[in-house]
TORPAKE-328632 format. One record per residue (C-alpha): residue number from 1; x, y, z. Coordinates in steps of 0.2 Angstrom, whole numbers, plus 2048, in hexadecimal, padded with zeros to 3 digits. Example, Ala and Ser with C-alpha at 12.3 -4.5 7.8 and 13.67 -1.06 7.14 Angstrom:
2
NODE 1 83E 7EA 827
NODE 2 844 7FB 824
// end
This chain:
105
NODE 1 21F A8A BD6
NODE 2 213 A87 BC6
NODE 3 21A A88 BB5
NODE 4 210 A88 BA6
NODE 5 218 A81 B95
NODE 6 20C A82 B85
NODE 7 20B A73 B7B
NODE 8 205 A6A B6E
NODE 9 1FA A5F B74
NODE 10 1F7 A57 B87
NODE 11 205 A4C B8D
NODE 12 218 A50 B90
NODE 13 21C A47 B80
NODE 14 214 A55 B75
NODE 15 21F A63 B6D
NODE 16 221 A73 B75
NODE 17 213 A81 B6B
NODE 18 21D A92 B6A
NODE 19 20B A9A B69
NODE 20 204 A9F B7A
NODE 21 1F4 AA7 B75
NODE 22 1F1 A99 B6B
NODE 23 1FA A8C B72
NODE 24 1EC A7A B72
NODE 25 1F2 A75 B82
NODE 26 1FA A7D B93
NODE 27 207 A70 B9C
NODE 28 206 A77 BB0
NODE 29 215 A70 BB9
NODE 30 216 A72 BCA
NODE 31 22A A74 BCD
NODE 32 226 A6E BDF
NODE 33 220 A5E BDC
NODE 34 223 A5B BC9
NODE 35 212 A57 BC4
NODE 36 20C A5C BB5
NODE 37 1F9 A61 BB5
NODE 38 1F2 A65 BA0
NODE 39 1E4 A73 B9C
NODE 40 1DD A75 B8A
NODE 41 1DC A87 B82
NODE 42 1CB A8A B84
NODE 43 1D1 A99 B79
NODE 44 1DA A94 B6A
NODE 45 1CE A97 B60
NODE 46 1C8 AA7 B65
NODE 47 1C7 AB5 B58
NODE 48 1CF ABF B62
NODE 49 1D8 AC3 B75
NODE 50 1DE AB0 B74
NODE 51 1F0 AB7 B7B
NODE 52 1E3 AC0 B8A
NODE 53 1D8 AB3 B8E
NODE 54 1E8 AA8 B90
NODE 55 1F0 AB3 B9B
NODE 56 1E1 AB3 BA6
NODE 57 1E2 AA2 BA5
NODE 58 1F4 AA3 BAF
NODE 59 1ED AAD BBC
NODE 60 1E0 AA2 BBF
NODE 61 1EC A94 BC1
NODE 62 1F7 A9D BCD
NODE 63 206 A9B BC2
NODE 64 215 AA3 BC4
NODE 65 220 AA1 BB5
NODE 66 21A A9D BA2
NODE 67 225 A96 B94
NODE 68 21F A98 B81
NODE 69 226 AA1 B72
NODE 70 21D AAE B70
NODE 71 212 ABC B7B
NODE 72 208 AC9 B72
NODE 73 208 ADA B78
NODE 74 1F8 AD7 B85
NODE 75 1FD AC6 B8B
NODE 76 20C ACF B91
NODE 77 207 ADE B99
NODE 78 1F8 AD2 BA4
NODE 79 205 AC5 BA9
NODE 80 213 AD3 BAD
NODE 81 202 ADA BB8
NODE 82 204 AC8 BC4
NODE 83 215 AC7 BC1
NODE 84 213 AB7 BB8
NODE 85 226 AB6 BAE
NODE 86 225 AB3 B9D
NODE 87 235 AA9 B97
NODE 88 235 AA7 B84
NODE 89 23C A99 B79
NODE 90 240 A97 B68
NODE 91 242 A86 B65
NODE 92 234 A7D B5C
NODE 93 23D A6F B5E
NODE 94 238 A6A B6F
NODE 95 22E A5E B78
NODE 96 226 A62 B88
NODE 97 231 A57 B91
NODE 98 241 A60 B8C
NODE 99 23C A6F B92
NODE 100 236 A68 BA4
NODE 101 247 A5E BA1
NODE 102 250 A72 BA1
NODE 103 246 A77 BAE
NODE 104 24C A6A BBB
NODE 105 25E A6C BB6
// end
């Protein structure tokens, strides 16, 4: 199963980014094999849909389980459409690797 984790920048070392529309990077792991793959958000800038185009983004990489802070209103009605579970997280305190750490355990 692929799970996407937003983050900071594009390594396992980089803090965890609450935002998911306008997260910089998107960590996929693949809870199968435990490789992590990154994708820039080619959207973070965007004036608007940022959240949108994000969740497309999901669907394109066939995951099934996103982990940010925050979901705006259309984010969460596309990715409750695929069934992509949103899990949220308050901690900004949080590197990339903690949170794969949590998923493991």
């Amino acid at each position: 199963m692929k799970t996407v984790i937003t983050a900071s920048g594009n390594s396992v070392d980089t803090q965890f980014d609450k935002r998911f529309g306008r997260a910089a990077w998107f960590c996929v792991l693949d809870e199968d094999t435990n490789e992590t793959l990154f994708f820039d958000n080619a959207n973070i800038s965007a004036s608007n849909g940022a959240g949108t185009k994000a969740a497309e983004k999901m669907v394109e990489l066939g995951v099934k389980k996103v982990i940010s802070g925050d979901f705006g209103p259309k984010a969460k009605d596309l990715l409750d459409k695929f069934d992509i579970q949103m899990v949220i997280i308050q901690d900004d305190d949080l590197a990339v690797k903690d949170i794969i750490k949590k998923i493991k355990h």
